[in-house]
C-alpha positions in Angstrom: -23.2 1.7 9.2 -26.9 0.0 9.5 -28.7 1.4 6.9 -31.7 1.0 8.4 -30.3 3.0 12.0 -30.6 7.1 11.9 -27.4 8.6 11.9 -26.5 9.4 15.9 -24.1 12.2 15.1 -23.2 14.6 11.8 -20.1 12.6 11.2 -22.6 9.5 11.1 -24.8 11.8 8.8 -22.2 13.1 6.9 -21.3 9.4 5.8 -24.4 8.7 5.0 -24.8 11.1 2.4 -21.6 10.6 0.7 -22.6 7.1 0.5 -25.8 8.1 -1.3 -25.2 10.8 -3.0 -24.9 9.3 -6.8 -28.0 7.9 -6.4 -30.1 11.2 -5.3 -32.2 13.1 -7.8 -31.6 16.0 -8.2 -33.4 18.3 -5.6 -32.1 15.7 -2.9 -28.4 16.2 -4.0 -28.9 20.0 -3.8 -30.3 19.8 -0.1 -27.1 17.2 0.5 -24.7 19.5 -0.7 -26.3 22.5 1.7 -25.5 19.7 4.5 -22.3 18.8 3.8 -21.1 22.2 2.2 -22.4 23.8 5.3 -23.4 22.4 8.8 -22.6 25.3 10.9 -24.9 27.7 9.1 -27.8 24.9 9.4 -27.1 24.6 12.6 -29.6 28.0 12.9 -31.4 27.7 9.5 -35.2 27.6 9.5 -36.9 24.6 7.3 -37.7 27.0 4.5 -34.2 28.8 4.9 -32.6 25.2 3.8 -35.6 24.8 1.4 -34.1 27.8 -0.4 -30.8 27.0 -0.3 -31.4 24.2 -1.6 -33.9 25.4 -4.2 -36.5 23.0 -3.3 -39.8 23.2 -1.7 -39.8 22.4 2.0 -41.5 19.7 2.0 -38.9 18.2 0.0 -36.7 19.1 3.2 -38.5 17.2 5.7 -39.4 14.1 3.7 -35.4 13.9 2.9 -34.8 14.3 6.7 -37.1 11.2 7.4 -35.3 9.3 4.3 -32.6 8.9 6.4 -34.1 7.8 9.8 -34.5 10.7 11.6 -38.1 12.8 12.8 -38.1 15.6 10.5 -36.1 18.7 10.0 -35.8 19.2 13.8 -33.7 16.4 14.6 -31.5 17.1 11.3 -30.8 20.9 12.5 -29.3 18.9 16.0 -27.3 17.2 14.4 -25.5 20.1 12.8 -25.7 21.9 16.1 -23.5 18.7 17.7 -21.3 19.3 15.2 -20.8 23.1 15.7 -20.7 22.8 19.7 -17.7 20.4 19.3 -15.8 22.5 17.0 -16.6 25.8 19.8 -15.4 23.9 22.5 -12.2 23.5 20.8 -11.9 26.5 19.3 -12.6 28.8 22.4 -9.3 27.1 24.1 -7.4 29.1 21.6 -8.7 32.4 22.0 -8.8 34.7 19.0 -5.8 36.1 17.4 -8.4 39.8 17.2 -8.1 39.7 21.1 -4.4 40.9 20.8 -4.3 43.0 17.8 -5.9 46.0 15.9 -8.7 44.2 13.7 -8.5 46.7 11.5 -4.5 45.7 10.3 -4.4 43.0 7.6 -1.8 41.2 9.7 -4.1 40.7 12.1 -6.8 39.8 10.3 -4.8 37.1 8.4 -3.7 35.7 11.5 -7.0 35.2 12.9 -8.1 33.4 9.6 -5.1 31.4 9.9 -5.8 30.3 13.7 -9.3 29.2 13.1 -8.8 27.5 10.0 -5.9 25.4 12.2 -8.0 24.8 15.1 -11.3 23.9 12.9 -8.9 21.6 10.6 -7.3 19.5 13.4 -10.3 19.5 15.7 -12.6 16.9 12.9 -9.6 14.9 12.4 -10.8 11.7 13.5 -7.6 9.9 15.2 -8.6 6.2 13.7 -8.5 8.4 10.1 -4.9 10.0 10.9 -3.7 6.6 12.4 -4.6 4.8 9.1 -3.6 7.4 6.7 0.0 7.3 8.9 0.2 3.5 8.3 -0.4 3.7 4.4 2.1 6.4 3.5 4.1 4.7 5.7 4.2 1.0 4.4 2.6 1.6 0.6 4.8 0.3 -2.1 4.7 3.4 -4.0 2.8 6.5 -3.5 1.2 9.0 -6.0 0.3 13.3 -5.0 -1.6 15.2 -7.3 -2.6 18.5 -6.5 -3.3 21.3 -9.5 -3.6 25.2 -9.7 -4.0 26.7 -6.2 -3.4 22.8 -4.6 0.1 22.6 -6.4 2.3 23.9 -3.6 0.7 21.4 -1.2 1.1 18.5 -3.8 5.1 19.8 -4.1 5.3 20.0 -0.2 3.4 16.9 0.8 6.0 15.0 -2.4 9.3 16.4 -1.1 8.6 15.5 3.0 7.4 12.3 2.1 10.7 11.9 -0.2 12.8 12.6 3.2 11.8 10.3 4.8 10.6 7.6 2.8 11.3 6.0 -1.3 9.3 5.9 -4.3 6.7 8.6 -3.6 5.8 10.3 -7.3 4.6 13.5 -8.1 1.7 13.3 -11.0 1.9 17.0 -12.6 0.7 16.2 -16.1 2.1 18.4 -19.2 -1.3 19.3 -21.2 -2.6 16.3 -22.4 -0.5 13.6 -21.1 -2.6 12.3 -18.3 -3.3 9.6 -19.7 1.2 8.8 -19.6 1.3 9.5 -15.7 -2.0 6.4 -15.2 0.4 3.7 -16.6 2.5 4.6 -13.3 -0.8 3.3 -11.0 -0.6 0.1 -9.2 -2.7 -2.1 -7.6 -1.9 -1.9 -3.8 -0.2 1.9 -3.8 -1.5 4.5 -2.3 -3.2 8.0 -4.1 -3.4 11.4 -2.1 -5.2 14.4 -4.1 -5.4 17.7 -3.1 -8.8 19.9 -4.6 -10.7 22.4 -3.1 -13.7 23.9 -4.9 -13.6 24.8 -7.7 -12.5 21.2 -8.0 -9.8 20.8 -11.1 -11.3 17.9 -13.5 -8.1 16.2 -13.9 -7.7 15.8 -10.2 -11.0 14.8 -10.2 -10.5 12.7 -13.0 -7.0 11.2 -12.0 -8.8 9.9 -8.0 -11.8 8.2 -9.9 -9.2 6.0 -12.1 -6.6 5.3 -9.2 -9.8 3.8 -7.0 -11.0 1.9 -10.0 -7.8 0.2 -10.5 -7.2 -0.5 -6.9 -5.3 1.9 -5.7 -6.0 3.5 -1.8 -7.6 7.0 -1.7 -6.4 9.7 -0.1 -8.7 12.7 -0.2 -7.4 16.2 1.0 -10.3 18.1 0.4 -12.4 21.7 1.4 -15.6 19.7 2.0 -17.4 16.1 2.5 -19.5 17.1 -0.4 -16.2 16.9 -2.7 -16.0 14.5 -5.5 -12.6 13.7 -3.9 -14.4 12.8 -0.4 -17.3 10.6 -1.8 -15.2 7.7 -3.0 -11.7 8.2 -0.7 -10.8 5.7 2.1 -9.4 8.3 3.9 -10.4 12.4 3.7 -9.5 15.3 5.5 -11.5 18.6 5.4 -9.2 21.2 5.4 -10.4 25.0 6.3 -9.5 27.3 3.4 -10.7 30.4 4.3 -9.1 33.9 3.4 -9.3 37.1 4.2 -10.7 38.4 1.3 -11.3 36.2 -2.2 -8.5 34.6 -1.8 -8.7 30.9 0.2 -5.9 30.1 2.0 -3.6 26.8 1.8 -1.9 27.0 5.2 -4.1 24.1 6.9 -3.3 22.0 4.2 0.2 22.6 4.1 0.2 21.8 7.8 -1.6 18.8 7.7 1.0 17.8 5.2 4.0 18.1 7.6 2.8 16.7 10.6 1.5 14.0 8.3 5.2 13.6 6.9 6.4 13.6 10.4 4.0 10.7 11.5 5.9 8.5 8.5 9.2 9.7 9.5 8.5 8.8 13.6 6.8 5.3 12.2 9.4 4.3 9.9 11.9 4.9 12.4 15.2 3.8 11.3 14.0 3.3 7.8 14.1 7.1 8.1 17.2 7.9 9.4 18.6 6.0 6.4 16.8 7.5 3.6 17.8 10.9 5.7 21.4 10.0 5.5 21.7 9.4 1.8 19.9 12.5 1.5 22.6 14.3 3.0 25.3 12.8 1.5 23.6 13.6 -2.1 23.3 17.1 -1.2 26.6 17.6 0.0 27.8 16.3 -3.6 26.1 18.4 -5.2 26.6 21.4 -3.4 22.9 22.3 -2.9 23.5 24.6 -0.1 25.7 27.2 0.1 28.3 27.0 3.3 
């Protein structure tokens, strides 16, 4: 992206600031993070409302909005509005899960969360994105998932589908202290998918920044573009987390995951139906399944 160009829509802006970001002090960082953390609430924020969210005066606000190209707060607050008419446009196809139940019923209520955070997460996939993160877990040599605490179950999903249809694809679930065993397995020219939503775990953290110094591809499955995940992956999804109550939900992630896995399996093809078979004849062996 010309540096010199304003950003034209919130993806463009979104870019921008991840590319930046390190090198922000700290009252610019703040007012980044509000941008990237949140772009629907800007989307109807006044100057001084963003000022304060961002702890910094407003004047801090508009001079960071010209920084980057654009004429003042104004034309910052449309970009965010962009961004929030696309994701209605999708999301009012699917109606609303409260339309056909008591809103009062936790059911109901879950399923509702559930819907939106599907339709939000698939509707800013960007198909060039999924197209290339397809190809890598397709063709990589070897690939690594890491995903800790709440992210573990995705990690453990996202390993075992991508172990259907498809060899040497590793797992890295450090014992305490032995982080530092699980980097010898990292390779020039494989591929590295993390899973972290905020609060992001260190050693995920951690474990991304040493795969992308030592060549590895990024993969960044992530909550929001102001992740330490998002700033430095080649490829990142933003996956909608939220819950009903305090607790955030995985089901976006888990299925991105799948249809992720499913993309490999269509474009490995036969490749697939091999690895498939030997999977079937191992489980029969061993009895896995009861008749």
């Amino acid at each position: 992206m010309n540096e010199a160009a304003a950003p034209a829509t919130y993806d463009d802006l979104r870019e921008r600031l991840q590319q930046r970001m390190d090198g922000f002090a700290a009252g610019q960082r703040r007012i980044a993070q509000v941008l990237l953390n949140d772009p629907s609430g800007t989307a109807f924020r006044t100057v001084t409302e963003t000022a304060n969210a961002a702890q910094v005066h407003e004047s801090s606000v508009v001079r960071f909005a010209t920084s980057l190209g654009l004429k003042g707060y104004p034309s910052l607050v449309e970009l965010c509005r962009q961004r929030l008419a696309e994701e209605a446009q999708l999301v009012s196809r699917f109606g609303r899960a409260q339309q056909h139940a008591d809103s009062s019923s936790l059911l109901a209520e879950a399923a509702e969360h559930e819907q939106q955070n599907l339709v939000q997460t698939y509707s800013r996939i960007d198909p060039e994105q999924w197209d290339a993160a397809v190809e890598l877990l397709a063709n990589a040599e070897r690939i690594h998932v890491m995903g800790l605490r709440k992210c573990l179950p995705v990690a453990q999903l996202m390993t075992y589908l991508l172990r259907l249809v498809r060899s040497d694809v590793h797992q890295v679930a450090p014992v305490a202290g032995a982080l530092v065993d699980e980097f010898r397995q990292l390779n020039a020219g494989d591929v590295f998918a993390a899973i972290s939503i905020h609060r992001y775990t260190a050693d995920t953290v951690r474990a991304f920044n040493v795969a992308k110094s030592r060549g590895l591809t990024t993969i960044a499955f992530t909550d929001s573009a102001a992740s330490p995940l998002a700033r430095i992956a080649d490829v990142s999804f933003f996956v909608d987390c939220e819950g009903v109550t305090m607790l955030r939900s995985v089901t976006a992630f888990a299925s991105v995951v799948q249809t992720l896995a499913t993309g490999v399996a269509i474009k490995n093809g036969t490749q697939t139906r091999d690895e498939l078979l030997v999977d079937e004849q191992l489980l029969n062996e061993f009895s896995v399944y009861s008749e």
